[in-house]
Residue frames relative to the residue before (quaternion, step in Angstrom):
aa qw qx qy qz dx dy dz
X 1.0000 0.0000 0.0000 0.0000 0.00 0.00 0.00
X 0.3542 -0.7278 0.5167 0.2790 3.34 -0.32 1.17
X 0.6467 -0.6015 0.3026 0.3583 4.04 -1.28 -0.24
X 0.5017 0.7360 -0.2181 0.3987 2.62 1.39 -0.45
X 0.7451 0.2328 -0.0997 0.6170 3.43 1.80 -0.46
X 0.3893 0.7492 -0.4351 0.3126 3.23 1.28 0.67
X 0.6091 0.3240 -0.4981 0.5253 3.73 1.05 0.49
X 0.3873 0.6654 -0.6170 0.1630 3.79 0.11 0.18
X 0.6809 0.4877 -0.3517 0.4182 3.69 0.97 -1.15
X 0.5310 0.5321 -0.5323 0.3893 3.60 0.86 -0.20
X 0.6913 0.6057 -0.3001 0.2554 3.04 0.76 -1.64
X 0.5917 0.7186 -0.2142 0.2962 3.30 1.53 -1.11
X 0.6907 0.5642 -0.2452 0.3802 3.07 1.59 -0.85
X 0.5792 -0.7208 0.3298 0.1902 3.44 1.40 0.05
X 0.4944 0.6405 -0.4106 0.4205 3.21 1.52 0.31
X 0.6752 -0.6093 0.3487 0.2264 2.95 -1.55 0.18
X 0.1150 0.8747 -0.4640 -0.0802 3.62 -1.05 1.18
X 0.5678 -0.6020 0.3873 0.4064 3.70 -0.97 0.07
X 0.0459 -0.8457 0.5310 0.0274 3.63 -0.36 0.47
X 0.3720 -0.7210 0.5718 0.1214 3.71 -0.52 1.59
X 0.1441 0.7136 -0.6826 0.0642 3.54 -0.32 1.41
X 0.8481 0.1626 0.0085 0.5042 3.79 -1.26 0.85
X 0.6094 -0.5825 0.3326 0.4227 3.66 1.08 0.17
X 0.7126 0.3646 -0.4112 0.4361 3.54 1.32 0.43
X 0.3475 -0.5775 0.6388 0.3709 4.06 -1.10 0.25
X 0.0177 0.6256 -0.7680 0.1359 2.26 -2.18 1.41
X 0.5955 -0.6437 0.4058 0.2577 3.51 -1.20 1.70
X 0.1906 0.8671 -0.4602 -0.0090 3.55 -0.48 0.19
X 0.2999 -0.8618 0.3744 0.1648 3.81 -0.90 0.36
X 0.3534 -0.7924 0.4443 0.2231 3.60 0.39 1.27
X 0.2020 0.7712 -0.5902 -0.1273 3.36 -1.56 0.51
X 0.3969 -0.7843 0.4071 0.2484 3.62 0.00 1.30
X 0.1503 -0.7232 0.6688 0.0845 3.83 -1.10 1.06
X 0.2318 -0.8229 0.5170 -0.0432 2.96 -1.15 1.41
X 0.4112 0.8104 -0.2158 0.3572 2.98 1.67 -1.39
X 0.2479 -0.7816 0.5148 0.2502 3.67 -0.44 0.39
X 0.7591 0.3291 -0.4363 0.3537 3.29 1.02 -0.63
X 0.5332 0.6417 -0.3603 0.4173 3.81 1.43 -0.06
X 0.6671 0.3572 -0.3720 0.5375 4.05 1.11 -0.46
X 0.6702 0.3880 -0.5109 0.3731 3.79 1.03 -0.02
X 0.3607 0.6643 -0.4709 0.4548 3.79 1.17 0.00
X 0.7743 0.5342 -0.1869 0.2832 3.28 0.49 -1.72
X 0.5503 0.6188 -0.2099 0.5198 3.03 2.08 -1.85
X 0.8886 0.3252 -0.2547 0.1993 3.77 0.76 -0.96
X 0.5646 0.6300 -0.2615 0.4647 2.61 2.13 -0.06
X 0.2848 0.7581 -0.2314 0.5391 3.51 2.09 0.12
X 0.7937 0.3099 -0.0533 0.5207 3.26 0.65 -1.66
X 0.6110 0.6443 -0.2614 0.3785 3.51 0.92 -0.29
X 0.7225 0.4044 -0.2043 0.5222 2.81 1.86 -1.52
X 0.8160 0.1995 -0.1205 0.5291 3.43 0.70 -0.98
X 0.8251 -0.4168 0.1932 0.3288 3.87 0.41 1.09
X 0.6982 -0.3347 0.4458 0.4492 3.74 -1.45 0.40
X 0.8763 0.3859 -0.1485 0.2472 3.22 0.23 -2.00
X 0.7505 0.3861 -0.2680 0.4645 3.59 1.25 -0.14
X 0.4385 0.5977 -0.4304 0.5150 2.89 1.82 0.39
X 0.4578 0.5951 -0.4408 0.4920 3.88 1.32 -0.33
X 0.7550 0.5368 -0.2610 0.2714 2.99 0.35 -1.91
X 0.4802 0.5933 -0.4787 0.4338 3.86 1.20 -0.16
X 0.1959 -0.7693 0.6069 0.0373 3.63 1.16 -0.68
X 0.3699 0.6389 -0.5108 0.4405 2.70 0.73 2.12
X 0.6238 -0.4948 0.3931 0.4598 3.22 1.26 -0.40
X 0.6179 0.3538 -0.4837 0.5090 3.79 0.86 0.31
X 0.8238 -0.3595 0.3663 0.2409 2.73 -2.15 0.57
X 0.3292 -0.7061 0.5982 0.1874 3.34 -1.51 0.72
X 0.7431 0.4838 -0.1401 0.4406 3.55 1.53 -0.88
X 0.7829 0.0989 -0.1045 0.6052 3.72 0.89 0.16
X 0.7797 -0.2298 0.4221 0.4014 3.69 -1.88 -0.60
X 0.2905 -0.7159 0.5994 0.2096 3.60 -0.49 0.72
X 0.4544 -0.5895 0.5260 0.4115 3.65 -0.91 0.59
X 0.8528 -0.2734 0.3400 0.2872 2.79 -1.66 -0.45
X 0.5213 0.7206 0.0655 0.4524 2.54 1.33 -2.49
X 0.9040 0.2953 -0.0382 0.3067 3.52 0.59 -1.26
X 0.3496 0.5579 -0.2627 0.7054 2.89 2.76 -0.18
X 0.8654 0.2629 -0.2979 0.3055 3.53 0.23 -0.21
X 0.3832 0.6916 -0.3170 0.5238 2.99 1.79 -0.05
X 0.6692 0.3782 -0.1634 0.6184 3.70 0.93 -1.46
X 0.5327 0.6316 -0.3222 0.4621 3.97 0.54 -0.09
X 0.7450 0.3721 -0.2164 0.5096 3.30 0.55 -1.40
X 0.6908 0.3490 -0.3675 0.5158 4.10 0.98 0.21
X 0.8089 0.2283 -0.2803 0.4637 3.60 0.47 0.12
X 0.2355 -0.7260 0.6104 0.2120 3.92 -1.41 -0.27
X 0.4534 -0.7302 0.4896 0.1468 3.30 -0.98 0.24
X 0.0218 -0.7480 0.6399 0.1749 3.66 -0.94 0.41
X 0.3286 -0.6310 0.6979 0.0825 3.18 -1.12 1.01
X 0.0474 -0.6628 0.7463 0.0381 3.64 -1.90 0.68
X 0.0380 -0.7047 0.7058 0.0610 2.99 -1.60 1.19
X 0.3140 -0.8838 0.2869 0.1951 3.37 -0.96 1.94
X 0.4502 -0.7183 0.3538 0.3952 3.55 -0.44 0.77
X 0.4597 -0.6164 0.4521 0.4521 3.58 -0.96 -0.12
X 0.6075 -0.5664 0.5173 0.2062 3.24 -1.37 1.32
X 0.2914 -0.7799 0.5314 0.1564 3.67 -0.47 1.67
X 0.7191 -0.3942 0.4169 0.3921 3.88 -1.25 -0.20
X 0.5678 0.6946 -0.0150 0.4414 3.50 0.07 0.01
X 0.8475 0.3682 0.0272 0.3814 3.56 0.35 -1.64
């Protein structure tokens, strides 16, 4: 496992973490996608929202200038994984 992916197994474990979004914390709960066909979903649904060109910038191997194929979401998939966060509500208190 190269270092660069040495926090995923924490991440795996599903605990809770605090995440600094916009200058405020918020509780949140990681789940790592591994799945190929679920991180190229993720990869295309990435590029859809925020553009060709920051879909490059992942610097995976998709295009910077159009719709990645299919082919090319799963191609760029099989090298990387995703964490997902679901935020918790924000107890009384915090």
């Amino acid at each position: 496992m190269s270092s660069q992916l040495g926090w995923i197994p924490s991440m795996r474990q599903g605990s809770a973490v605090r995440l600094r979004i916009r200058g405020q914390d918020h509780a949140a709960v990681p789940t790592v996608v591994e799945d190929p066909e679920e991180v190229a979903a993720l990869l295309g649904e990435f590029r859809r929202r925020k553009g060709p060109k920051a879909a490059k910038g992942l610097m995976l191997g998709l295009p910077g200038d159009r719709q990645p194929t299919d082919d090319e979401l799963r191609t760029a998939a099989a090298k990387t994984r995703f964490v997902c966060f679901r935020m918790e509500p924000e107890r009384p208190g915090r």
